[in-house]
C-alpha positions in Angstrom: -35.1 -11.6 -12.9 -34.2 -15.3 -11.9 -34.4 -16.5 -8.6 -31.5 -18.5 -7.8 -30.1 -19.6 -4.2 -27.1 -16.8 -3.0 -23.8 -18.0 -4.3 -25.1 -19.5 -7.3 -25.6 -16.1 -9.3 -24.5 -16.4 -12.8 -21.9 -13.2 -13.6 -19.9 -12.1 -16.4 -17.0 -11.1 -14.2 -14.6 -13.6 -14.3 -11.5 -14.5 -12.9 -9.5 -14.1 -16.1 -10.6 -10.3 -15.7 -9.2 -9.8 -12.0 -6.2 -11.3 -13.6 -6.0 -8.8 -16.0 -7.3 -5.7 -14.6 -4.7 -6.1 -11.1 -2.8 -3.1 -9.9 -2.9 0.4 -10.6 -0.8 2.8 -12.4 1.8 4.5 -9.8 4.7 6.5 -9.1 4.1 10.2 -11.6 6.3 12.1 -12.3 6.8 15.3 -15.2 9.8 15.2 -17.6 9.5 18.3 -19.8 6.0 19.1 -20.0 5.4 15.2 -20.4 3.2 12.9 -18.3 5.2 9.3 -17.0 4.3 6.6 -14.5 4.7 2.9 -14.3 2.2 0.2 -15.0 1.5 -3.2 -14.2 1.6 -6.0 -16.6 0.1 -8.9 -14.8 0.1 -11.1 -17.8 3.9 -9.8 -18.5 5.0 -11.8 -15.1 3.3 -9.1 -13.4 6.3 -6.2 -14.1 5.7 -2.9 -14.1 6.8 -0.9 -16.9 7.3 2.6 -17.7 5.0 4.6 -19.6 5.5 8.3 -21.1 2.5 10.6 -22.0 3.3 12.4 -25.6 2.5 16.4 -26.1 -0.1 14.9 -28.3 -2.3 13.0 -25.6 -1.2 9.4 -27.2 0.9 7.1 -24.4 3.5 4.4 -25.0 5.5 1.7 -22.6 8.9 3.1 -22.9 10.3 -0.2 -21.7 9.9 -3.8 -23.0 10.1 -6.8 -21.3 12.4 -8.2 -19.1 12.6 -4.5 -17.5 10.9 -4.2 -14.4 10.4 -0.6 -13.0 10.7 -1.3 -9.4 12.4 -2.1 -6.4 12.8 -3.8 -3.2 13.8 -0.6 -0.5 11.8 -1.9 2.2 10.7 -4.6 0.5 7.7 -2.8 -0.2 9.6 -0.3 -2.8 9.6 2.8 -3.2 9.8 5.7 -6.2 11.4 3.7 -8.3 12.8 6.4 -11.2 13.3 10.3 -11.9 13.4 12.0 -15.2 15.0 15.3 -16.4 14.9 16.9 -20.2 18.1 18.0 -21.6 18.9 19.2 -24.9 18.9 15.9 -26.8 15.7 14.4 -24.9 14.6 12.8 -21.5 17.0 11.2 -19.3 15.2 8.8 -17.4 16.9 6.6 -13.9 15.5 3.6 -12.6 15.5 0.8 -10.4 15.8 -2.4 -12.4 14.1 -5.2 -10.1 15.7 -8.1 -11.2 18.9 -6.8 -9.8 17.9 -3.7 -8.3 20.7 -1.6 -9.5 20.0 2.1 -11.0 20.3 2.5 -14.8 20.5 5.3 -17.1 17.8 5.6 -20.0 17.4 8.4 -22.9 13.9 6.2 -24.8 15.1 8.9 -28.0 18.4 7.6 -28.2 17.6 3.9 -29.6 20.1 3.1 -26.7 19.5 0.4 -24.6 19.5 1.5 -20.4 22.9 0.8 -19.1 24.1 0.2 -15.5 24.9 3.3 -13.2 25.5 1.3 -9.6 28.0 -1.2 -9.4 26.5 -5.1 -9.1 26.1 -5.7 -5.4 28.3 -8.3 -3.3 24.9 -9.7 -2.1 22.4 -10.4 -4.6 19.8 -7.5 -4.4 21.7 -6.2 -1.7 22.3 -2.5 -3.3 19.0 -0.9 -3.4 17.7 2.4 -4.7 14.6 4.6 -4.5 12.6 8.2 -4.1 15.6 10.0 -6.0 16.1 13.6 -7.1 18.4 14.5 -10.1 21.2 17.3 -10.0 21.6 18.3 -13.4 24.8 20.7 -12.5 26.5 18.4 -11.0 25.4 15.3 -13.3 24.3 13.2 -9.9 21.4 11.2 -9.1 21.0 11.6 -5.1 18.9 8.7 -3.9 18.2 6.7 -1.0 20.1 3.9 -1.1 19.7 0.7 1.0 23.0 -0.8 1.3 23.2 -4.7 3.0 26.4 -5.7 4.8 25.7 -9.3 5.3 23.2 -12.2 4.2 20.9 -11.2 7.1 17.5 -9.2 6.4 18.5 -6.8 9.4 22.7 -6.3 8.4 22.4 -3.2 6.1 22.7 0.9 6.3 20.1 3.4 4.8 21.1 6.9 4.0 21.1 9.4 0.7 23.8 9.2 -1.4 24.7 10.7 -5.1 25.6 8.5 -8.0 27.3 9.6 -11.1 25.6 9.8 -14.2 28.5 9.2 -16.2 28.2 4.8 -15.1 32.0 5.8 -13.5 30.7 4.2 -10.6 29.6 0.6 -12.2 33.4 -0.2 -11.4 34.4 1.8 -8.8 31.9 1.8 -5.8 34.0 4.8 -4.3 32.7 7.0 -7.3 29.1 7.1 -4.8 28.9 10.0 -2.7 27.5 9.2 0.7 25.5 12.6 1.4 23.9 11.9 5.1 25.5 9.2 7.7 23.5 5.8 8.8 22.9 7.3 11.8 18.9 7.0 11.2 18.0 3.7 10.8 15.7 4.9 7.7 15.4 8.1 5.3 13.3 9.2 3.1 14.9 10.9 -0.7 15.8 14.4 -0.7 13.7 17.5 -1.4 15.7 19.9 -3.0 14.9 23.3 -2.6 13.8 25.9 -5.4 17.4 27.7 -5.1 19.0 24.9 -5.0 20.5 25.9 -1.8 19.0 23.8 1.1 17.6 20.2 1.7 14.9 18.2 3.5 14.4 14.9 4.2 12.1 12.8 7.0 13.9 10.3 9.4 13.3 7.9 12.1 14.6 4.9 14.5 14.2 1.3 15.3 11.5 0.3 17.4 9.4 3.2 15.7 7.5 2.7 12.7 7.0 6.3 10.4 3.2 6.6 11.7 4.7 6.2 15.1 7.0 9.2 14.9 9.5 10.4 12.8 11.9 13.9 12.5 12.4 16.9 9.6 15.6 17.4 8.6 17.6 19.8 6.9 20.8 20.8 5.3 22.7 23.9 3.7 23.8 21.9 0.4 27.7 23.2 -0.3 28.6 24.5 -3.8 30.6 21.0 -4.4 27.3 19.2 -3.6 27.3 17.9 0.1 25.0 19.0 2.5 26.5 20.7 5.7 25.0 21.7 9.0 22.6 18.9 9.0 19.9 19.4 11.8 16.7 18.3 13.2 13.8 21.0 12.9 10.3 19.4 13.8 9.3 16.0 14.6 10.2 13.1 17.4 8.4 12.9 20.9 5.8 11.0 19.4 4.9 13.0 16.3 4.7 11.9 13.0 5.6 13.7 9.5 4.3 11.7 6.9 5.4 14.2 3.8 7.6 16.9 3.4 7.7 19.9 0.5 9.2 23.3 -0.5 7.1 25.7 -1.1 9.4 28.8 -1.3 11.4 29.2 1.1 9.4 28.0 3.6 8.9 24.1 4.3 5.1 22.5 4.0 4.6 19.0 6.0 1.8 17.0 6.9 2.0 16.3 10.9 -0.1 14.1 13.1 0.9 16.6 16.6 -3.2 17.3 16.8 -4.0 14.0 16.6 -4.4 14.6 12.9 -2.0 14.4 9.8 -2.7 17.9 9.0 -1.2 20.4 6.9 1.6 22.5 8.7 4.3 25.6 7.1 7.6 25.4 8.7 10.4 27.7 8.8 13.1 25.9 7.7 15.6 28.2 9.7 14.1 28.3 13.1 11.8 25.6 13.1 8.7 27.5 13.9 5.4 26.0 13.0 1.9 27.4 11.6 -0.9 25.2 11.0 -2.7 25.9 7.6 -6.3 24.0 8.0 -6.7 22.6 11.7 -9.9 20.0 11.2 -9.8 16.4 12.1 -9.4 14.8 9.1 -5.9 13.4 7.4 -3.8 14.9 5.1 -1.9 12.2 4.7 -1.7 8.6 5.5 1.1 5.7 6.3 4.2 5.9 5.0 4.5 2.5 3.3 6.7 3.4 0.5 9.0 6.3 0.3 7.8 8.7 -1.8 4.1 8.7 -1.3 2.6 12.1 -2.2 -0.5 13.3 -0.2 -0.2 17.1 -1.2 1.4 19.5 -3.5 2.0 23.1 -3.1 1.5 25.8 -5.9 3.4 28.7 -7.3 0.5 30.8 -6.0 0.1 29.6 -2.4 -2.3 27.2 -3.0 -1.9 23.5 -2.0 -3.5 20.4 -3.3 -4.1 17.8 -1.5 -5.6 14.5 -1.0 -8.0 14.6 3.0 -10.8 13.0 4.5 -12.2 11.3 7.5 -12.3 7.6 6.1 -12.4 8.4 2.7 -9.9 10.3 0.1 -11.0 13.1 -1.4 -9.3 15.8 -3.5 -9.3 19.6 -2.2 -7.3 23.1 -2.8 -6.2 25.0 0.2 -6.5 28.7 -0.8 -4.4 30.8 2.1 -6.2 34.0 1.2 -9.4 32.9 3.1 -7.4 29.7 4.5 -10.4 27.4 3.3 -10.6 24.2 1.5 -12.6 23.5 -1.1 -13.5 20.1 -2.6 -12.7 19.2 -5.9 -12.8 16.9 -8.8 -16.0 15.2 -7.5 -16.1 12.7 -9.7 -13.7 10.5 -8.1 -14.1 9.6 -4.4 -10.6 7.5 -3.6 -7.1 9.2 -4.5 -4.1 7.5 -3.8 -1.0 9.4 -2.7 0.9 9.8 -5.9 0.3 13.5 -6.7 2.6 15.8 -9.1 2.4 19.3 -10.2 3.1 20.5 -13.1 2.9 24.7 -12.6 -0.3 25.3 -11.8 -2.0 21.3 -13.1 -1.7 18.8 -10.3 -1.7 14.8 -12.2 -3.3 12.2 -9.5 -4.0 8.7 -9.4 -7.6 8.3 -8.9 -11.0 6.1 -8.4 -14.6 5.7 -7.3 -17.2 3.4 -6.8 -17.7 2.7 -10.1 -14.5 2.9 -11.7 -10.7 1.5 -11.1 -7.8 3.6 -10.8 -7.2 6.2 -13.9 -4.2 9.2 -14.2 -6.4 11.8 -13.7 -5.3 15.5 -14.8 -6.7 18.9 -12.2 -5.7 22.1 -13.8 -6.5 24.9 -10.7 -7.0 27.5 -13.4 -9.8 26.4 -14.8 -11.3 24.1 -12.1 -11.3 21.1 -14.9 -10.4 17.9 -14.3 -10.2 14.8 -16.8 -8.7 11.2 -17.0 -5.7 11.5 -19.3 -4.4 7.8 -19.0 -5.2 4.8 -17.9 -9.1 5.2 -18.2 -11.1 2.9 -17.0 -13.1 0.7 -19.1 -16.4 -1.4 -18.0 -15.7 -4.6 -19.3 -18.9 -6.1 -18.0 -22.3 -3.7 -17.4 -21.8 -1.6 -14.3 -25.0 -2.8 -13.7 -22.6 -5.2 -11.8 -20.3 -3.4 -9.5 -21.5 -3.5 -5.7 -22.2 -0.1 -4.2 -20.7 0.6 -1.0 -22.6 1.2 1.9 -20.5 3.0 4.6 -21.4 1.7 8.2 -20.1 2.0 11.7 -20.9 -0.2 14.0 -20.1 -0.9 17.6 -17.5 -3.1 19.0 -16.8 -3.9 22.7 -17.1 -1.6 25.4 -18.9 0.6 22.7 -16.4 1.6 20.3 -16.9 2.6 17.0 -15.9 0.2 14.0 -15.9 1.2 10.4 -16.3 -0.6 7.4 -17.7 -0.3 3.6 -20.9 -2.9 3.2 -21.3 -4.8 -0.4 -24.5 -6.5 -0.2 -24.9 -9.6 -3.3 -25.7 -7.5 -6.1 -26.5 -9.1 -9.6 -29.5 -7.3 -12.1 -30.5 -10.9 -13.6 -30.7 -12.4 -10.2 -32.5 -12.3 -6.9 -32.8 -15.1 -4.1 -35.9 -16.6 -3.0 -37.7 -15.2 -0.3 -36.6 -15.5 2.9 -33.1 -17.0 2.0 -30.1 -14.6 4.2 -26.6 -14.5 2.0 -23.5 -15.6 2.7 -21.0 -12.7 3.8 -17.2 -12.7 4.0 -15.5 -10.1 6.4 -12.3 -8.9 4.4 -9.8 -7.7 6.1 -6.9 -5.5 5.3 -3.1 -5.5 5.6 -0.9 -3.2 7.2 -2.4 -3.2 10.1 -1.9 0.5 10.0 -3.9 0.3 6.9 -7.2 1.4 5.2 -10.0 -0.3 3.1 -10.8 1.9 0.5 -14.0 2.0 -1.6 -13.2 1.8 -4.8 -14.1 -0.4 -7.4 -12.1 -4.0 -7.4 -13.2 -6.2 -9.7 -12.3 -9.3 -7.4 -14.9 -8.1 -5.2 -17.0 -7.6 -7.2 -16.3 -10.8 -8.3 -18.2 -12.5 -4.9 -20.7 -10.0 -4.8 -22.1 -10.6 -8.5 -22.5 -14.3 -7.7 -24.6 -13.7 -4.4 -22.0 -13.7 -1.6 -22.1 -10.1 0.2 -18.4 -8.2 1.6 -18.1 -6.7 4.3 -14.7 -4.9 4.5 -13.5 -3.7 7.6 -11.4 -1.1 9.1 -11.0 -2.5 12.6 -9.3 -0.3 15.7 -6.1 0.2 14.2 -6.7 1.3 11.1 -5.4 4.4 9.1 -8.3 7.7 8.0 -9.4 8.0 11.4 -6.8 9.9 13.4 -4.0 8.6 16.3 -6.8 7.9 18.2 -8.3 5.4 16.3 -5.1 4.1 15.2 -3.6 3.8 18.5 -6.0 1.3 19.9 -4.0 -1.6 18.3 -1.2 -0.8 20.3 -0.5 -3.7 22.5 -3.9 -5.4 21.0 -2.7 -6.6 18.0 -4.8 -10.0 17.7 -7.2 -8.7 20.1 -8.9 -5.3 18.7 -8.6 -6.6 14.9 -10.4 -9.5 15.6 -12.9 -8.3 18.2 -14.0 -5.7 15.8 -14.2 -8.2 12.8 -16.4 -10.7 15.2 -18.5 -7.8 15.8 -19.0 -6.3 12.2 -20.1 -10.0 11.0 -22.4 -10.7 14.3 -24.4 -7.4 13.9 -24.7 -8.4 10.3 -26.5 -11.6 11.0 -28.3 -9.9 14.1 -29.7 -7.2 11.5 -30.9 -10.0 9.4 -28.2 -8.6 6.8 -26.4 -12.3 6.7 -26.8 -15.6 7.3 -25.3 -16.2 10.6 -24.8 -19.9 9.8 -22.6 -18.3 6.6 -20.2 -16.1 7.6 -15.9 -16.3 6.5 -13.4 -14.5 6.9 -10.2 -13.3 4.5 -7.1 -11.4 4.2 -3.6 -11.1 3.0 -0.3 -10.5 5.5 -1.5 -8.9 8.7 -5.3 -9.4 6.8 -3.8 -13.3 7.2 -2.8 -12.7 10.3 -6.3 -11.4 11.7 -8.4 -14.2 9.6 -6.6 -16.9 11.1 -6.3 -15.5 15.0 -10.1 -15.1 14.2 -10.1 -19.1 13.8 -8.4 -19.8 17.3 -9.2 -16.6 19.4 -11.9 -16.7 21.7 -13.4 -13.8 20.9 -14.6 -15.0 17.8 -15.4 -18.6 18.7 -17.9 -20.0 16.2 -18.2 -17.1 14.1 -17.1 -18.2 10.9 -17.5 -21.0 8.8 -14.6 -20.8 7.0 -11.6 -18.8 6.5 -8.7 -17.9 3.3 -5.8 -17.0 4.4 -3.2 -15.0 2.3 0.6 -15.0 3.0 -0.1 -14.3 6.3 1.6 -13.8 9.8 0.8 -16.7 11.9 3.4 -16.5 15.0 4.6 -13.2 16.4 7.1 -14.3 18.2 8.9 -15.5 14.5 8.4 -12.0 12.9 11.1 -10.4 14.6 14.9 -9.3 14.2 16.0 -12.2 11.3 12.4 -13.4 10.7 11.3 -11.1 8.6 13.0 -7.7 7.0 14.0 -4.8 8.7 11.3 -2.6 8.0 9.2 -4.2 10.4 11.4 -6.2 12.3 10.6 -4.2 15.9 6.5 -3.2 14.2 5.5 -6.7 17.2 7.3 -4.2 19.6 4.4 -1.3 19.2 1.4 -3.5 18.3 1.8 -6.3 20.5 3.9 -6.1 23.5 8.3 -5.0 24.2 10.4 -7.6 24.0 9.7 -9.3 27.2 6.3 -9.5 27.1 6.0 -10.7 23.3 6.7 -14.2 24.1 4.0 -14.5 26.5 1.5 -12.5 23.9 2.8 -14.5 21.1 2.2 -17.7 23.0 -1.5 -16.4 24.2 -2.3 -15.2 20.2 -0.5 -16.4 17.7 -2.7 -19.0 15.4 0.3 -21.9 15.2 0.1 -22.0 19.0 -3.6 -22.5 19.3 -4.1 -25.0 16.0 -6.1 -27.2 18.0 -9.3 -24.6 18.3 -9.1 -24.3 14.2 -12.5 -26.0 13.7 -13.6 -24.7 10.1 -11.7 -25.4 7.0 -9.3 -23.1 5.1 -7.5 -21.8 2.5 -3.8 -20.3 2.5 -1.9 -18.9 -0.4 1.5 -18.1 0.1 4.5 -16.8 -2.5 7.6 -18.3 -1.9 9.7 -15.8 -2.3 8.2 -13.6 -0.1 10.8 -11.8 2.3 8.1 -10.2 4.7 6.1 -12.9 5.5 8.5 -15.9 5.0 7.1 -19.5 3.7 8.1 -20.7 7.1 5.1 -19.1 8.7 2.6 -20.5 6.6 4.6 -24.4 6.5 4.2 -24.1 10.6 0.7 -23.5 10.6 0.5 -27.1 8.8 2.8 -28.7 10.6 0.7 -27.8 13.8 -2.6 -28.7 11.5 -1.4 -32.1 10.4 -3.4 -34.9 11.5 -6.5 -33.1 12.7 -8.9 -33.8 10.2 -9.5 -30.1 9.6 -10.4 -29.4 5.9 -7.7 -27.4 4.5 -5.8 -26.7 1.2 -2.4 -25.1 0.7 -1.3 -22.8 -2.2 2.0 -21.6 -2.6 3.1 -20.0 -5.6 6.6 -20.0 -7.4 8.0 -16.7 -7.8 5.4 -14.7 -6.0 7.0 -12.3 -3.0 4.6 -10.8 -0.8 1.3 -9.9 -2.9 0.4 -12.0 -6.4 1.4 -9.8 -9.2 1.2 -12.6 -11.9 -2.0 -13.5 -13.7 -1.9 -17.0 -13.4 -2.0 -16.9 -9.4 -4.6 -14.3 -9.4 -6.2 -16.4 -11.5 -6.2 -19.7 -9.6 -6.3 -17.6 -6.2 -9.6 -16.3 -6.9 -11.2 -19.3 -8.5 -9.6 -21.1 -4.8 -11.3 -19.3 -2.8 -14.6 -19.1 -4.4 -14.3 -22.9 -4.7 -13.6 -23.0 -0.8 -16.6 -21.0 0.1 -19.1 -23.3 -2.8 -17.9 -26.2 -0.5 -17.9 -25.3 2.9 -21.2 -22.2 2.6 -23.4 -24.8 0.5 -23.6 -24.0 -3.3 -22.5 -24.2 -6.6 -18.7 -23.4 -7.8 -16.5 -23.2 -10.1 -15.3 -26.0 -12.4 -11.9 -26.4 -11.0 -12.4 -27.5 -7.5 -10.3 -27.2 -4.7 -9.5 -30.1 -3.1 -9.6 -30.0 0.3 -7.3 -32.3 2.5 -7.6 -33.8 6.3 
């Protein structure tokens, strides 16, 4: 082996390959026996198409460019098609990005996909996801997000059905509202097996879904609208995360013991069992609609994703009403399951390999990677391991994380020489770090600079307990528990206390730069890369940001009348004059959740303080870098930023910093 300084490791993971290896295949779904999802195409202006599993195992992208299978519900999207077989091939409906209206697509036809919705009065201001098809009726019912104004918060949600015949492309009054906007948000309909009854999940303004939400149901009519609409679990605090059919009888994952666990509900009276009462979660936040966590079976069985801080893959069998652990080879699955009869199609990864389709037939206890596999394009040699710690935090709380020490086979440092480390941090902030491979950390840790990730008070796998403490503390806990992870680092001898930064994207930005001007983490880091981050609470409210999380401060960091005085006590662009260590921030400028603006005041406030500092911002990027070319330069940013400021080599293209 070589001995080489930390940071100046020589790897053959390169930046072109976190380009090209971003995102994960998402959103399954079964049309006719076949196998479809969406993929990312990072080097394609980072689009996701669709792709379709054959009877014969091979796989095709149904959709060329300009399509883009996705859409903006939330701004974070949500299922973005449904697929039915009919006599003369798949029908497929999707959300077309661009313009976010619904089109109709038969790939056997030779037929282009033409427009279903009619073009919206406001540009991408008619929005559609998490959809069901009624074949009898020749309707797509769908959430649809419907804006009245130029204003982020001036719209409606509810479900409504669109014809499948494009009558409605000219005449709006062709869409069916099937619920009112009396909720402020809705997930798509679950149709029963009969076809008889409904569900859906619901919830209010200031409430996020983790927070608490409310079951619904409906008797739907024989001409297709639903009728005595009602309420049947949920609210005071509880939240339902998913929602099934399984029978007659409703299955949903609820957080009343403290716990997303799995719960059978009669959909009549609203009584409640509880299948498998452990703490551990059965399901997770409800970022996009149509997230998957479990699936029932025809037999009674139910599949789902659990785990305490990690995701896992189990079968509950009602007959002894145990749960058995599955499909071992893969340690993180995301929530995007779909069965198929009696074989359950996941999205799945490990430590050692990125997200791959991943087919689980019950029968035979089998499980193999049907699409997507993953391929090493370097020796695995080079992946980090994860080491999962928990350390304490103040007042002797528990913090969790997943350690990546510098890890390289041709390399070691000299003796006695500590490694840099970089805390990463999150976003949600009711989020999760997972531990699965990502070749842009790997990426650090094959050149000699260790990764901490952390999953400070707040964060999702842990139950409401753990997740609650960041209410009111938002800029406090997150950045008291980061502070804490990196200083027992360097007291363990782990790091080099003298080389310690910190990074993360939207509320991750928002908690590495408090971390810069909060006293709780005074002189902690060295340096810090901020990603298209939150910077001033009091400016991500109401018409500040979108409507999904225009009340989230509310919960997090204080009600209305005390958010000022928080926001003036926490938020970075108030407190510039403590940023002592140079930084990097990246911002998309067409991001609608975390606006330019936030990121342009943090420089204003910067400007002529002879703080280091360098300022990316990306053309046609919303919130998250989906095209290569800013991955690309992102990554070779940051690395550049820490060469400078942590004392070592970089790459060739240097950032320039600026006073």
């Amino acid at each position: 082996m070589t001995v080489a300084p930390y940071g100046t490791w020589k790897s053959p993971i390169t930046a072109d390959m976190v380009a090209e290896g971003d995102g994960r295949p998402g959103h399954l779904g079964v049309v006719g026996g076949e196998l479809w999802w969406t993929e990312p195409r990072p080097a394609e202006g980072g689009r996701r198409t669709l792709v379709r599993r054959r009877a014969d195992g091979s796989s095709e992208s149904v959709l060329p460019e300009p399509w883009n299978v996705r859409n903006r519900v939330h701004e974070y999207g949500g299922t973005p098609w449904v697929g039915t077989m009919t006599e003369s091939g798949p029908v497929v409906v999707f959300s077309n990005f661009s313009d976010q209206r619904l089109y109709r697509f038969e790939p056997d036809s030779g037929r282009a996909p033409t427009p279903l919705t009619p073009v919206p009065i406001f540009p991408s201001g008619l929005r559609w996801c998490d959809m069901a098809v009624d074949v009898e009726r020749g309707e797509v019912w769908a959430v649809v997000e419907d804006f009245l104004g130029e204003r982020p918060t001036e719209l409606r949600r509810f479900i409504a059905a669109v014809p499948l015949d494009g009558s409605a492309v000219d005449d709006r009054t062709a869409i069916r509202p099937l619920t009112s906007d009396e909720y402020r948000f809705t997930t798509g309909p679950k149709v029963s097996p009969d076809g008889s009854a409904v569900a859906w999940i619901v919830w209010n303004h200031p409430h996020m879904p983790w927070d608490e939400t409310e079951l619904r149901v409906a008797t739907i009519t024989p001409s297709g609208t639903f009728a005595d609409e009602r309420t049947i679990a949920g609210g005071s605090g509880e939240s339902i995360a998913q929602v099934e059919w399984a029978g007659g009888d409703l299955l949903i994952a609820s957080d009343r013991s403290g716990w997303w666990n799995l719960h059978r509900v009669d959909p009549e009276s609203g009584d409640t069992e509880a299948l498998y009462p452990v703490e551990a979660e059965f399901a997770g936040p409800m970022w996009g609609l149509g997230m998957r966590w479990f699936q029932p079976l025809g037999d009674g069985r139910v599949v789902a994703v659990h785990g305490r801080g990690e995701s896992r893959l189990g079968v509950y069998d009602p007959a002894d009403r145990g749960l058995s652990r599955v499909a071992e080879s893969w340690t993180e699955w995301a929530p995007g399951l779909i069965a198929d009869g009696e074989v359950v199609y996941g999205i799945a990864a490990s430590a050692t390999t990125g997200y791959e389709v991943v087919e689980y037939d019950t029968r035979r206890d089998a499980a193999r990677v049907v699409a997507h596999r993953h391929v090493d394009l370097v020796d695995p040699g080079y992946y980090p391991r994860p080491e999962h710690r928990t350390f304490t935090g103040p007042d002797g709380r528990e913090v969790h994380a997943h350690l990546y020490p510098p890890h390289n086979p041709d390399f070691e440092a000299p003796t006695g020489e500590l490694p840099p480390y970089a805390v990463w941090v999150h976003g949600g902030p009711t989020g999760h770090a997972r531990a699965a491979l990502d070749l842009e950390l790997a990426y650090f840790t094959s050149r000699g600079i260790g990764v901490v990730e952390v999953n400070y008070g707040g964060s999702t796998g842990y139950g409401r307990g753990y997740r609650d403490r960041l209410r009111g503390q938002w800029g406090v806990v997150d950045v008291e528990d980061c502070a804490a992870v990196a200083k027992a680092l360097a007291k363990e001898g782990v790091a080099d206390r003298s080389r310690l930064a910190i990074r993360g994207g939207s509320a991750g930005g928002w908690t590495s730069a408090a971390s810069l001007t909060s006293p709780a983490a005074e002189g902690v880091y060295a340096c810090a890369t901020v990603k298209f981050p939150i910077l001033d609470l009091s400016g991500w409210t109401a018409d500040d940001t979108h409507d999904f999380e225009s009340q989230y401060v509310y919960s997090i960091v204080g009600p209305p009348g005390e958010l000022e005085r928080r926001s003036r006590e926490r938020s970075p662009v108030r407190h510039a004059d403590r940023i002592e260590v140079p930084f990097l921030l990246l911002q998309g400028l067409e991001d609608a959740i975390c606006p330019p603006e936030q990121s342009e005041k943090l420089l204003r406030a910067i400007a002529g303080r002879g703080v280091p500092h360098a300022y990316r911002a990306y053309e046609g990027e919303q919130h998250g870098f989906r095209r290569a070319e800013t991955i690309r330069d992102a990554v070779l940013a940051e690395h550049s930023l820490y060469a400078q400021v942590l004392g070592f080599d970089g790459p060739e293209r240097r950032l320039e910093l600026r006073t």
